[in-house]
C-alpha positions as semicolon CSV with decimal commas, in nm:
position;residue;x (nm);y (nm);z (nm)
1;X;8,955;8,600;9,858
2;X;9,072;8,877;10,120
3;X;8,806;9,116;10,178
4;X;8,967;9,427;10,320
5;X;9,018;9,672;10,040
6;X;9,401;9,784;9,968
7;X;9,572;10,076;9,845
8;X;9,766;10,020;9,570
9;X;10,015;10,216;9,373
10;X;10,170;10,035;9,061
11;X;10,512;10,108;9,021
12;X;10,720;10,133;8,670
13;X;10,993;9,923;8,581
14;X;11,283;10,171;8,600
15;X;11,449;10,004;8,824
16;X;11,427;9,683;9,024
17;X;11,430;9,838;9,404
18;X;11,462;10,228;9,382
19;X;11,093;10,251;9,291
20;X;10,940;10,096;9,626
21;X;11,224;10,231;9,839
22;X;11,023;10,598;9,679
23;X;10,716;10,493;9,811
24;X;10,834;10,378;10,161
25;X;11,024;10,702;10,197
26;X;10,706;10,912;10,072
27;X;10,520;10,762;10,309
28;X;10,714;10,819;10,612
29;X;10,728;11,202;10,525
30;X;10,315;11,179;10,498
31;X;10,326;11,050;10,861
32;X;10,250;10,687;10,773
33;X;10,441;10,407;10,907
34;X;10,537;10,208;10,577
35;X;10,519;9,889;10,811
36;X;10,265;9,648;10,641
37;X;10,312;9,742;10,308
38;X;10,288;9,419;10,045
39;X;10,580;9,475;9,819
40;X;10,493;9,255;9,418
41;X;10,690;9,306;9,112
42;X;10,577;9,641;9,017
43;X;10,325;9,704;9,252
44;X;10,321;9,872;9,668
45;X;9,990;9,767;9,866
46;X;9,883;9,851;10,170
47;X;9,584;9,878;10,430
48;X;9,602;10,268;10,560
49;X;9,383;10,507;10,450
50;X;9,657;10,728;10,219
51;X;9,563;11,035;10,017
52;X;9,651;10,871;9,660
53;X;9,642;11,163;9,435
54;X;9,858;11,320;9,677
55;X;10,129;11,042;9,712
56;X;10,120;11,010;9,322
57;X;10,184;11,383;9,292
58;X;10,518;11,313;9,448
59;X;10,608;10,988;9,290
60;X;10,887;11,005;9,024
61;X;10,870;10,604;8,965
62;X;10,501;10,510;8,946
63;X;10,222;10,463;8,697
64;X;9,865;10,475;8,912
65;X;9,716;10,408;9,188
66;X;9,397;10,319;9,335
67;X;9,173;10,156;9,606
68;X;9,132;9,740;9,525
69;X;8,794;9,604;9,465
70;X;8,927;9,291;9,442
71;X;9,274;9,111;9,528
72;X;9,392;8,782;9,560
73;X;9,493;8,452;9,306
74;X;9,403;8,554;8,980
75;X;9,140;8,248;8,956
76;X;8,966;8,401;9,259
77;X;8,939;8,743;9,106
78;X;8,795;8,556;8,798
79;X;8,484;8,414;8,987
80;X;8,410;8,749;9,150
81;X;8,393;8,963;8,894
82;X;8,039;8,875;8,794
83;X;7,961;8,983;9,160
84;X;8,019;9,303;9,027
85;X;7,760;9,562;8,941
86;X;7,881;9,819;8,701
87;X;7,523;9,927;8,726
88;X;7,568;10,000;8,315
89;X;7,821;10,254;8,366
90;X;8,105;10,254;8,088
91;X;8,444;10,116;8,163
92;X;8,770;10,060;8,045
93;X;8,986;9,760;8,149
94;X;9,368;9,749;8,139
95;X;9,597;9,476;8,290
96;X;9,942;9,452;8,339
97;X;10,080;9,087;8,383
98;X;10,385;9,062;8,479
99;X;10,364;8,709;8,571
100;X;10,272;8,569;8,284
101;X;10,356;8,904;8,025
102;X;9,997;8,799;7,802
103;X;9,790;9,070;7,871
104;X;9,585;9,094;7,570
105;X;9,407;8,726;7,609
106;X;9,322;8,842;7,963
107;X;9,197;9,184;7,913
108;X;8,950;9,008;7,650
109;X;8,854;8,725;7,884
110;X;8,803;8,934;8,224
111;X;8,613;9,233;8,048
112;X;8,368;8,973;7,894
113;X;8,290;8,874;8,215
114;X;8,286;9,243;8,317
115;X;8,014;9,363;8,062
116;X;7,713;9,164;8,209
117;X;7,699;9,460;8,408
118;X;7,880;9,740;8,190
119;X;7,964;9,849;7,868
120;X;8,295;9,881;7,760
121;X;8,414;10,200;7,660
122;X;8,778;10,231;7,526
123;X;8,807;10,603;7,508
124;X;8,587;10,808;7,753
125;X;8,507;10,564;8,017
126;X;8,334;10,645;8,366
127;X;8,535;10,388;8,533
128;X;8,912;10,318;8,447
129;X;8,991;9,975;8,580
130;X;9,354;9,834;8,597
131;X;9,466;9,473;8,680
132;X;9,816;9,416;8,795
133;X;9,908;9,089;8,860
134;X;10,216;8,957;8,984
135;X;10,256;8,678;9,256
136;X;9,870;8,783;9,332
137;X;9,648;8,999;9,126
138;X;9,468;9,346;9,236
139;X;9,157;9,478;9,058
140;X;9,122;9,845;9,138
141;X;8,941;10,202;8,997
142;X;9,216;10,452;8,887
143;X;9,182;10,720;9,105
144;X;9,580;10,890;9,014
145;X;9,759;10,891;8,730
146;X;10,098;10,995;8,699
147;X;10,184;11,262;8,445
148;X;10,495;11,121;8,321
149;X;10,601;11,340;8,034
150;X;10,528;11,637;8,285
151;X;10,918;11,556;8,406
152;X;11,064;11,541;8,023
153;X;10,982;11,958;8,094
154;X;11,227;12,014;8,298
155;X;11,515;11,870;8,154
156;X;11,856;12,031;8,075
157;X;11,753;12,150;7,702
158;X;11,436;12,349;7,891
159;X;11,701;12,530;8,086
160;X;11,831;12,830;8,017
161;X;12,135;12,772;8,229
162;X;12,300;12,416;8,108
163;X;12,593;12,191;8,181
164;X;12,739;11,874;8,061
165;X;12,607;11,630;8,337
166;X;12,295;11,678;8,470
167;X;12,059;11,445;8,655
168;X;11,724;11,396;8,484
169;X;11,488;11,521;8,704
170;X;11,272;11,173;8,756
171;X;11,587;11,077;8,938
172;X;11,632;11,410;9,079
173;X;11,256;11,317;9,219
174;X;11,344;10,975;9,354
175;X;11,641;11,160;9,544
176;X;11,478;11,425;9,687
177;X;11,193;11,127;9,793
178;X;11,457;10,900;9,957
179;X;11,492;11,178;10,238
180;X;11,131;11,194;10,317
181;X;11,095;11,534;10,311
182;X;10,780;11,677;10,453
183;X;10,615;11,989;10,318
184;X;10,720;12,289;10,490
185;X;11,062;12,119;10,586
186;X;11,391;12,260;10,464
187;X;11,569;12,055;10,184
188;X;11,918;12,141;10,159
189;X;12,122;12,052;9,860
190;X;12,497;12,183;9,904
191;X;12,627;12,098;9,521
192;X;12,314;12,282;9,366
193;X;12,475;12,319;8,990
194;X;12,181;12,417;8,731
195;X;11,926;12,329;9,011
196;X;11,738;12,044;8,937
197;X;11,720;11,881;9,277
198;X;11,642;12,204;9,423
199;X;11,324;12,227;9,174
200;X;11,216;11,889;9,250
201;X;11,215;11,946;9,656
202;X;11,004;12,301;9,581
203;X;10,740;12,046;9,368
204;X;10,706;11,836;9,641
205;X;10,669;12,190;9,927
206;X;11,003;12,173;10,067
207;X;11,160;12,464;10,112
208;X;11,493;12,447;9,895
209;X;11,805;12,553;10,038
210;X;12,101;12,535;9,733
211;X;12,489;12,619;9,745
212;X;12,732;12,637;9,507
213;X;13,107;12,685;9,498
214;X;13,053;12,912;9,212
215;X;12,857;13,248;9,219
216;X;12,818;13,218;8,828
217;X;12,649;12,904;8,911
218;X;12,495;13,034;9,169
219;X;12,332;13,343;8,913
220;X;12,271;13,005;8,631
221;X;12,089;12,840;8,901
222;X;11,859;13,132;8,999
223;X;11,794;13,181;8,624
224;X;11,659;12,830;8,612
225;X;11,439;12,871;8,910
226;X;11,329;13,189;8,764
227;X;11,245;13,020;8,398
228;X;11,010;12,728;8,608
229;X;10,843;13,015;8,841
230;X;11,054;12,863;9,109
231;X;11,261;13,010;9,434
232;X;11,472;12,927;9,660
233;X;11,744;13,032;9,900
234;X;12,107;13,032;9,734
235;X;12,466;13,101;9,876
236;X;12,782;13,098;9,698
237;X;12,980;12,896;9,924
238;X;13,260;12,593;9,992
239;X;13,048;12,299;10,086
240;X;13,261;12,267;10,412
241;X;13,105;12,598;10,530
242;X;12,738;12,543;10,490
243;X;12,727;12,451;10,853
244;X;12,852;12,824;10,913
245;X;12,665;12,955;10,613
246;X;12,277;12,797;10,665
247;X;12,014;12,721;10,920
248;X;12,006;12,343;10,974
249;X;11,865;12,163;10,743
250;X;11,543;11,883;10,763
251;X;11,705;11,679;10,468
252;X;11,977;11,693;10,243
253;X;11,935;11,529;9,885
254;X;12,286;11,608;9,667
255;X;12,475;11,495;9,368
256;X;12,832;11,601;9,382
257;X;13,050;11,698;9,083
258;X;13,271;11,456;9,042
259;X;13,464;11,416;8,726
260;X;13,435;11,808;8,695
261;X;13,743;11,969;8,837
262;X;13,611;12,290;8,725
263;X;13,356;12,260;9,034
264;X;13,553;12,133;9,265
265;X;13,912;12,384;9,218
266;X;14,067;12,063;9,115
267;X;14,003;11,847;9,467
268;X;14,053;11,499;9,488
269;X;13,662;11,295;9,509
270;X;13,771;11,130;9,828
271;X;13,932;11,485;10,018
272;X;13,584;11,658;9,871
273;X;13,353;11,428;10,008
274;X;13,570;11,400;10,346
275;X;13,461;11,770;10,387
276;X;13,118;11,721;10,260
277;X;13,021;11,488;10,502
278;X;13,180;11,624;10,791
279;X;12,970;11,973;10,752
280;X;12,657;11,770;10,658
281;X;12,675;11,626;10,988
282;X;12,684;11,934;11,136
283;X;12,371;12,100;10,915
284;X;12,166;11,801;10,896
285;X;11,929;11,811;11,209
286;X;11,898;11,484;11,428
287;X;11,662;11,195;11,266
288;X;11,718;11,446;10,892
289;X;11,816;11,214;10,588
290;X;12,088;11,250;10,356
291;X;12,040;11,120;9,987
292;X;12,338;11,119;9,796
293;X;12,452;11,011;9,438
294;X;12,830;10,860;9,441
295;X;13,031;10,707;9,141
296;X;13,177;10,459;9,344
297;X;13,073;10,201;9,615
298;X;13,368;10,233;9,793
299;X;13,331;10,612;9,878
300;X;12,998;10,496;10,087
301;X;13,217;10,470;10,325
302;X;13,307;10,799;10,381
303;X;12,955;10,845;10,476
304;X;12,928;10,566;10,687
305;X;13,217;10,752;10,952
306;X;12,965;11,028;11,059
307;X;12,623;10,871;10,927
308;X;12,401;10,542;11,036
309;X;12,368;10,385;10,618
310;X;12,018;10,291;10,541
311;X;12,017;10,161;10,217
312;X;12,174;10,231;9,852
313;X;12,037;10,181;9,467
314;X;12,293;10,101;9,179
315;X;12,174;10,320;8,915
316;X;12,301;10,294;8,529
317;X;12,308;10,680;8,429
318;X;12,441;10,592;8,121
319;X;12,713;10,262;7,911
320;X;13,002;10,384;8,102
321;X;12,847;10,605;8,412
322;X;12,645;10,452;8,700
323;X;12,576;10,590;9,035
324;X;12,511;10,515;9,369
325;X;12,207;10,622;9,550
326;X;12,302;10,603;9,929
327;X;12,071;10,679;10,252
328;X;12,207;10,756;10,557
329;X;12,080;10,930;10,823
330;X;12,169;11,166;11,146
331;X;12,172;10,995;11,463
């Protein structure tokens, strides 16, 4: 049984990569190396001293987090946990088994063992404990939750400015996260539309730079800022001119509008994102990350002619829609 306490963030099941590619990201833009991180199904370990309820805060794709009091095989965990002096306080125990899926049988048979020392309290308990076991199994306190149906807020219907596609803003979130923003860093997102990516970096304390082709969308945009008690700087421009237009930029997080030839003065994907790239190159400051939804595979590309790729997430929007969540960055 290793002795050095972990922390541990346990991820949802979204999707199989995108989740812990989050957390690496986050933790770059905290100033932590993401080296020596122990990747499980569903869960992110790892020895430095993080601020948890802070890295949770900016999670779109996790569920808690906490500080292990125990980790290892399951079997080990089981002989410890007498060790373990609740000292009478109430708890709670919740595991999630996702090696085995039978979490019920466990739960009973771990917090038996657990209440020589505690009392079990289901509803109001001093001491939350989760279980998450996967190829090993990690025993810690609660100490963040995420507020997941704090992100169900902001979707389109909450807007007052709507249109047909938008990007939910948990993915919105992951997007924004992929660059590694750091508070106080300027987050640039050239294809603003209603402004969802641009609410996401000012939750995280970016500083949100959008542009639009449009100044209606431009106005719809600030309208939706306005409605969340949001801000942020806005231009109506071409997204080949933002390099003329803006100050440079510490990240760039973007979903273009393709499919919508009302956004784009009927230009061809391809010839679009030719001139997107090109005058992200020339906004995006050296070492800045661009994270960027495509439709297709094959337009990565595109990116790859100015940009070193870093990695990129298949992501099923919808039966007939996926996209592409690509990383590159400015060298």
């Amino acid at each position: 049984m290793p002795e050095t306490s972990l922390s541990v963030v346990e991820l949802s099941g979204e999707h199989p990569n995108l989740p812990i590619a989050e957390v690496l990201a986050v933790l770059r833009g905290m100033g932590h190396s993401p080296r020596g991180v122990w990747v499980e199904p569903r869960v992110a370990a790892f020895p430095s001293e993080v601020d948890l309820p802070k890295l949770l805060a900016r999670l779109a794709f996790a569920r808690a987090a906490g500080k292990t009091w125990l980790w290892g095989e399951l079997e080990e965990i089981q002989t410890r946990l007498p060790s373990l002096d609740l000292q009478g306080r109430r708890f709670r125990l919740r595991v999630a088994d996702y090696l085995d899926g039978a979490p019920s049988s466990l739960e009973s048979r771990l917090g038996e063992l657990l209440a020589t020392t505690g009392v079990v309290d289901l509803e109001t308990p001093e001491v939350d404990l989760r279980l998450v076991r996967g190829r090993q199994a990690f025993l810690y306190p609660v100490s963040a939750e995420v507020n997941r149906g704090e992100f169900e807020t902001r979707t389109a219907r909450h807007r007052p400015f709507a249109r047909p596609v938008v990007m939910h803003p948990r993915f919105a979130r992951a997007l924004v996260n992929l660059t590694g923003v750091a508070p106080g860093e300027i987050l640039l997102d050239p294809f603003c539309g209603t402004g969802g990516i641009l609410m996401e970096a000012f939750l995280v304390g970016a500083r949100p730079v959008g542009g639009d082709l449009r100044q209606d969308v431009i106005e719809g945009c600030r309208r939706n800022l306005r409605h969340f008690r949001m801000e942020a700087e806005l231009y109506a421009t071409d997204v080949g001119e933002v390099s003329a237009t803006m100050n440079q930029a510490d990240a760039i997080a973007t979903d273009p509008p393709y499919g919508r030839g009302a956004t784009t003065r009927g230009e061809d994907l391809p010839d679009l994102l030719r001139r997107a790239f090109r005058a992200f190159h020339g906004v995006l400051r050296k070492g800045g990350r661009l994270a960027i939804a495509l439709p297709d595979p094959e337009l990565i590309e595109l990116g790859r002619r100015h940009f070193a790729m870093l990695e990129w997430h298949k992501v099923r929007v919808h039966r007939s829609l996926d996209r592409y969540f690509c990383l590159f960055e400015r060298s």
